[in-house]
C-alpha positions, -999 to +999 in steps of 0.1 A: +219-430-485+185-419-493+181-401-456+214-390-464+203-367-493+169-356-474+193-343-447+216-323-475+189-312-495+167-298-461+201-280-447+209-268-484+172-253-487+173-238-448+207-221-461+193-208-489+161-192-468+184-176-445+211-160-469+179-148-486+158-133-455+174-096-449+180-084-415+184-046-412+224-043-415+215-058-453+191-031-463+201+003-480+186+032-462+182+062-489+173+100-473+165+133-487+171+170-483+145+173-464+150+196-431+142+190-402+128+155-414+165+149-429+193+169-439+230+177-445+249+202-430+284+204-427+286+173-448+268+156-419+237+137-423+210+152-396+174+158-387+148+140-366+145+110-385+182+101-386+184+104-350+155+083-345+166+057-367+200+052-349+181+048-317+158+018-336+188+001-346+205+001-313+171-009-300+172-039-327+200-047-315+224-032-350+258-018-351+251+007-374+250+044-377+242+072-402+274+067-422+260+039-440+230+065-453+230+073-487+215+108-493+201+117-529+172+136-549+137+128-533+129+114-573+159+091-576+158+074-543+117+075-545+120+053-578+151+032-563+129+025-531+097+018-557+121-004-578+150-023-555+148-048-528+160-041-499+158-004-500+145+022-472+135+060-479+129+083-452+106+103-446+084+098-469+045+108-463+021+081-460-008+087-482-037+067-498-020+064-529+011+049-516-001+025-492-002-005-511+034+007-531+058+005-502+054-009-464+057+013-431+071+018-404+061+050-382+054+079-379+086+100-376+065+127-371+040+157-387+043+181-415+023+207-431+019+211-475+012+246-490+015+267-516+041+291-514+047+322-527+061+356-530+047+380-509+046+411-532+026+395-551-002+393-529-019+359-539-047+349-525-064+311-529-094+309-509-100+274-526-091+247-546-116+258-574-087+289-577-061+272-581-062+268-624-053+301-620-018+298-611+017+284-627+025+260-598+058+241-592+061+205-579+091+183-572+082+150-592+068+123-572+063+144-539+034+144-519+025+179-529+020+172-560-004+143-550-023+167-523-028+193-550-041+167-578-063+153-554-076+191-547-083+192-585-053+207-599-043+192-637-014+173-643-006+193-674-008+225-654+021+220-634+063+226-637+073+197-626+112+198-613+132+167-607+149+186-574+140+217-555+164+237-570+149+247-603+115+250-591+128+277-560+149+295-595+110+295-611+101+309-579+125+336-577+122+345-611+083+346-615+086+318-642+059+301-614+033+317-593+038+293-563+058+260-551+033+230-537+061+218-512+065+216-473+063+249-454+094+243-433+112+222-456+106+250-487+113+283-464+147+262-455+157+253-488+149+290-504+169+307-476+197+281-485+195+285-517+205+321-511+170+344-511+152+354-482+128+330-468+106+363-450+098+374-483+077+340-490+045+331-473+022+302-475-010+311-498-030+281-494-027+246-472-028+220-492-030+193-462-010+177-435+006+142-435+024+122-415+061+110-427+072+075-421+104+052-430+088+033-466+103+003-472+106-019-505+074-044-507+096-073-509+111-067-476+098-091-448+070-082-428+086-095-398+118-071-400+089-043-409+072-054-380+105-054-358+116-019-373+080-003-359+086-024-325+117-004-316+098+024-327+067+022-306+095+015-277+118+043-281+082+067-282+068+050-250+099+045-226+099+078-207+126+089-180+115+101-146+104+129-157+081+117-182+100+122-211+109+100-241+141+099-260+117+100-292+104+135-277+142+149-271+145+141-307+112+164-319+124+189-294+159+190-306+146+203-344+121+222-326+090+199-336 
């Protein structure tokens, strides 16, 4: 009897360890307008690190495929990530004062942060000590806004936008002097958003990060571990002619 209940009670807690241990068809994988990182168009999810990711779950061994992507404001899936097991946001930049916030997997690749601005107006910043002297916008909770607070910018100086488009209307209508944001990403999402990107030019570089799939700290370190495994594969195995699928991919959205 007593060995009876030791067995039950040792299955019932191994049960309960595995329904609780997440492989990577249980997690929700949250992406951004973010181009050519990530991005719709034509109501389909693209960009380099949607690509890559269906290649790491094939290489984990995962039937799954961008369908199952949600795609929302950078803030509102930053904060889910920050806030929900189980959650993935991509790409998200790696910085110092994220590290200990998420886990990582990565990178997905490079990308530059600067000021932009309107090219009649001729602004120059030839340092961070100039920069007080400007209205500049931020997305809330991008890593802009970190890169230009750790160049000495004031938190009470910016506009602070929950999504790109009001800060690109600030923009347009010199409510701002500049938009801390990516320079590819920004000059894509202004010429989208129905102005011409050629009349905006980057003022001032406020650094260059590297972007990475952040996952939720409770996730395990072992399916982290497994997610940068295919990774590092799919970036090392090279075809005959010394190319690997992970640089088709950069190629693809000219990277």
């Amino acid at each position: 009897m007593a060995l009876t209940c030791v067995f039950v009670s040792a299955t019932a807690v191994s049960s309960l360890a595995a329904e609780e241990t997440p492989s990577a068809k249980d997690l929700t994988y949250i992406t951004h307008q973010f181009p050519p990182f990530d991005f719709q168009k034509g109501g389909r999810l693209q960009g380099t690190s949607v690509d890559l990711l269906e290649m790491v779950w094939e290489r984990m061994g995962e039937n799954l495929n961008r369908s199952i992507i949600e795609f929302l404001p950078w803030t509102e899936g930053y904060q889910r990530t920050l806030n929900e097991k189980n959650t993935v946001l991509f790409a998200t930049a790696r910085l110092p004062e994220r590290e200990e916030l998420f886990k990582w997997a990565g990178p997905i690749g490079s990308d530059t942060k600067v000021l932009l601005t309107k090219k009649d107006k001729n602004i120059t910043i030839a340092g961070s000590g100039d920069l007080k002297n400007y209205r500049i916008g931020v997305i809330k909770d991008d890593s802009a806004m970190q890169l230009l607070l750790n160049d000495g910018a004031r938190k009470e100086d910016l506009v602070v936008g929950n999504t790109s488009k009001p800060v690109i209307e600030m923009l347009q209508n010199d409510s701002i002097d500049a938009w801390a944001y990516s320079e590819t990403a920004g000059r894509w999402l202004i010429q989208d958003s129905g102005a011409n990107a050629s009349d905006y030019r980057a003022a001032y570089v406020l650094g260059k990060i590297e972007a990475y799939y952040a996952f939720n700290k409770e996730i395990p370190d072992s399916l982290v571990q497994s997610f940068q495994q295919a990774l590092d594969f799919i970036k090392g195995n090279k075809d005959k002619d010394g190319v690997s699928d992970y640089e088709r991919i950069l190629s693809k959205y000219g990277m």
